[in-house]
C-alpha positions, -999 to 999 in steps of 0.1 A, spaced: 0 0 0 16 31 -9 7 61 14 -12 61 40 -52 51 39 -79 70 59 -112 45 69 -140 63 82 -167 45 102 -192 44 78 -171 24 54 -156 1 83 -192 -9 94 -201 -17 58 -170 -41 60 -162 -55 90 -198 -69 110 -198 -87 140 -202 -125 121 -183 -157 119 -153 -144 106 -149 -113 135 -152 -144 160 -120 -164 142 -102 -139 141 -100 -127 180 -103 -172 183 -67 -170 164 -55 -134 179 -61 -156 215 -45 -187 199 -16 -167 193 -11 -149 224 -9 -186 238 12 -198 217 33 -173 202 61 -150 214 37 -117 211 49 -84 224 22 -70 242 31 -40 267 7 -32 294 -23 -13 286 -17 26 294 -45 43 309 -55 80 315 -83 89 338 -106 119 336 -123 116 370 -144 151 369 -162 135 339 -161 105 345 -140 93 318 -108 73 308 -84 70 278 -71 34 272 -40 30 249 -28 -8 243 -8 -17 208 4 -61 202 31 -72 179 19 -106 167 51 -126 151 43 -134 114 18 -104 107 28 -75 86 13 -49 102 3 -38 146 -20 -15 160 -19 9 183 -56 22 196 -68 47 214 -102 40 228 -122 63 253 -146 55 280 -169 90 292 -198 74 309 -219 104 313 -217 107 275 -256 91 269 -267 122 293 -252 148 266 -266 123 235 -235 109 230 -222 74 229 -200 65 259 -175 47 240 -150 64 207 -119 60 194 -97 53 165 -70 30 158 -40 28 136 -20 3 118 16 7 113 41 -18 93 58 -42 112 87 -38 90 92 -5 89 70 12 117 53 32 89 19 42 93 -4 22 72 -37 29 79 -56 52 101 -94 34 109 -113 64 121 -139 37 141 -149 59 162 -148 23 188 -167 5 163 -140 -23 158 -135 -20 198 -170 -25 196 -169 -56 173 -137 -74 189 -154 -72 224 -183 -90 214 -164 -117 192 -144 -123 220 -175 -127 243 -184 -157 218 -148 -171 216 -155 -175 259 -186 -194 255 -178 -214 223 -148 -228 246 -159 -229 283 -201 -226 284 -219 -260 277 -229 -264 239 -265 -268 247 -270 -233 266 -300 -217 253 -306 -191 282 -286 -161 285 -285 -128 306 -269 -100 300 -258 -71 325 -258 -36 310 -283 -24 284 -259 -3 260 -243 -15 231 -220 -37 241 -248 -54 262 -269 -57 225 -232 -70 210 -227 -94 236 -263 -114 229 -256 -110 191 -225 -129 199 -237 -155 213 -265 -163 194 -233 -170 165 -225 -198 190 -250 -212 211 -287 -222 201 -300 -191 227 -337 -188 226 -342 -166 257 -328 -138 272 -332 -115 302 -313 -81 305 -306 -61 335 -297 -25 340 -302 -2 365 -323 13 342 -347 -4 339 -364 16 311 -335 11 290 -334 -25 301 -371 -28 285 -357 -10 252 -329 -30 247 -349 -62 255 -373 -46 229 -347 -39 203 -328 -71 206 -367 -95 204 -366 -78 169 -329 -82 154 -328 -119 169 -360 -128 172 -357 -146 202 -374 -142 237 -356 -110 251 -369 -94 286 -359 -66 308 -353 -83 344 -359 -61 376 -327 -71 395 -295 -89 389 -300 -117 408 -336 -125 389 -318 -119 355 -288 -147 363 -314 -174 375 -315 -207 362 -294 -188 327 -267 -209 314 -248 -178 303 -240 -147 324 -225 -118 306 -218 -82 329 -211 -55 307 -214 -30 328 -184 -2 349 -199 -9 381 -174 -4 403 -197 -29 433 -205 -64 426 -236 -73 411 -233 -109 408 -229 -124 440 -246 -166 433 -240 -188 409 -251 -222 398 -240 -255 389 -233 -254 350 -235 -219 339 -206 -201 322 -200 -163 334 -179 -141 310 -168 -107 329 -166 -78 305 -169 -45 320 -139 -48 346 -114 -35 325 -99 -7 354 -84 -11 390 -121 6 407 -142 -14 385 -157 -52 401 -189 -68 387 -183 -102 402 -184 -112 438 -144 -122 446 -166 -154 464 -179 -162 431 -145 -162 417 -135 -182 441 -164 -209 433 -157 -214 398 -146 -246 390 -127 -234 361 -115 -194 361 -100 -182 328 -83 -150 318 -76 -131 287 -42 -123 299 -33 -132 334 -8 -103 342 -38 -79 326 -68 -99 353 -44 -103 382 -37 -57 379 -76 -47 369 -98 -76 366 -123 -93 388 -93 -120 399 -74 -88 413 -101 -78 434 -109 -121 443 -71 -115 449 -73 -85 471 -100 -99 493 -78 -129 498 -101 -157 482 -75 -164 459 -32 -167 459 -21 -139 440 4 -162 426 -28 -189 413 -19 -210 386 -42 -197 360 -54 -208 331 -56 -183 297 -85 -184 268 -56 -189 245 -43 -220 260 -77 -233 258 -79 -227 224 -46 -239 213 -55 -272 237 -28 -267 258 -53 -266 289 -88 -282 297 -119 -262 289 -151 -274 304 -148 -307 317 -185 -311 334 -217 -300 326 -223 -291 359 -191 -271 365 -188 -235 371 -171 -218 345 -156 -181 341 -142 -159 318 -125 -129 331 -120 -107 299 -100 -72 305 -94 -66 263 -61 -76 247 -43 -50 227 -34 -82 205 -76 -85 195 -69 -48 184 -41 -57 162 -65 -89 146 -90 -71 144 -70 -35 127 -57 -63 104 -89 -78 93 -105 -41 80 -71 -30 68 -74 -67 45 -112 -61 39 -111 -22 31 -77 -32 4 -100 -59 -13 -132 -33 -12 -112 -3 -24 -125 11 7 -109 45 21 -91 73 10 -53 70 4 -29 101 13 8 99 -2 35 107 24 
């Protein structure tokens, strides 16, 4: 590619959709992370406290590819008070042979968006039982919507409760989501009632308190929203019961996910032998071994997803003729 090509949004949504293919590719950026010697740095993170916002920065060399990303994604959860959407961004892709920028995708945290979802289904295609039908879903904003589009790629669901501490936005996401899936969506008045006899348990909220505090034999819970030190939607007890706990990166879970505040409360070693969705994946460790075991994915977001993901629209926006192309 010579010069550098600008993607907007529009044009990245009409090539890169949260399918089949967005799933593989996170399934083989977490393969790769298990199995490769990828660079990944630890994610860099800038809070804006006074409106309650934060700036996340995480870039993954993957051995093999030709190009990395580097993304810069935003969290301002006040945003849907001002009309806005709480989540942006942008990300760019640089040559791994020459560190020249490549490609700016102007996402606006669309493939952010996409990635989180696919790698919602990569957890429960590997660790929730293949016959799950029920899910929940914490959180009613979009990546609440992504994460039951996700799974309905993997799992025959048929019926879904969501929970939100809203509930009127609970009811219109239930609403919105009976229509795209055509499945059996409700809003559910509290957490506990929502997580009830539900095979699969996804929190996508930034609740800094836990909201999940029981679970039952057999379901699969995959933790989305604790991707910061303050934020914990899972009881550390509940950590602690899980027959099988799995992170997306283990250094990333033990700093800011729901295992460093299990860890913190002293439920678990902070030294715990744990296992990664990678190695899974790769068969290097056990998945689900029981249909009645507790399972639990503890998902912080990988800069090496970015970097799959970055790759795939760069690939997809080449073969489209897709963007606009500025020589240096």
């Amino acid at each position: 590619m010579s010069g550098m090509t600008v993607i907007t949004e529009a044009e990245l949504r009409g090539i890169v959709k949260l399918d089949l293919d967005a799933v593989a590719c996170v399934e083989n950026a977490f393969r790769a992370l298990a199995t490769l010697p990828v660079a990944m740095p630890p994610i860099m993170r800038l809070d804006i406290p006074e409106h309650r916002g934060e700036v996340d920065v995480k870039t993954a060399y993957v051995p093999g590819l030709d190009g990395f990303a580097v993304k810069i994604s935003s969290g301002f959860f006040d945003n849907p008070k001002l009309g806005l959407p709480s989540g942006n961004g942008m990300m760019m892709l640089l040559s791994s042979r020459t560190g020249v920028v490549e490609a700016v995708l102007l996402d606006n945290g669309y493939l952010t968006d996409v990635r989180t979802a696919a790698a919602g289904a990569v957890a429960a295609k590997y660790l929730s039982r293949e016959d799950a039908s029920v899910a929940a879903i914490f959180g009613a904003g979009l990546q609440a919507r992504l994460q039951l589009e996700a799974l309905t790629l993997v799992r025959p669901i048929g019926q879904a409760r969501i929970w939100a501490r809203d509930l009127k936005k609970a009811a219109t996401a239930a609403a919105e989501l009976r229509e795209k899936l055509g499945i059996a969506v409700e809003a559910a008045t509290d957490p506990g009632r929502a997580a009830a006899g539900a095979d699969i348990v996804v929190t996508t909220t930034p609740s800094e308190k836990p909201l999940l505090h029981a679970v039952e034999a057999g379901q699969h819970v995959t933790a989305m929203g604790s991707d910061a030190e303050h934020k914990n939607e899972i009881a550390p007890a509940v950590v602690k019961r899980a027959d099988l706990y799995v992170a997306d990166s283990v250094k990333q879970t033990r700093r800011l996910g729901e295992l460093h505040h299990a860890i913190a409360a002293g439920l678990m070693p902070a030294e715990a032998d744990v296992t990664e969705l990678g190695q899974v994946i790769a068969g290097l460790r056990p998945g689900r071994l029981a249909a009645n075991e507790v399972t639990l994915a503890d998902l912080t977001g990988t800069g090496v997803q970015d970097t799959a993901i970055a790759t795939l629209a760069r690939d997809r926006s080449k073969a489209a003729g897709a963007g606009t192309t500025f020589q240096n």
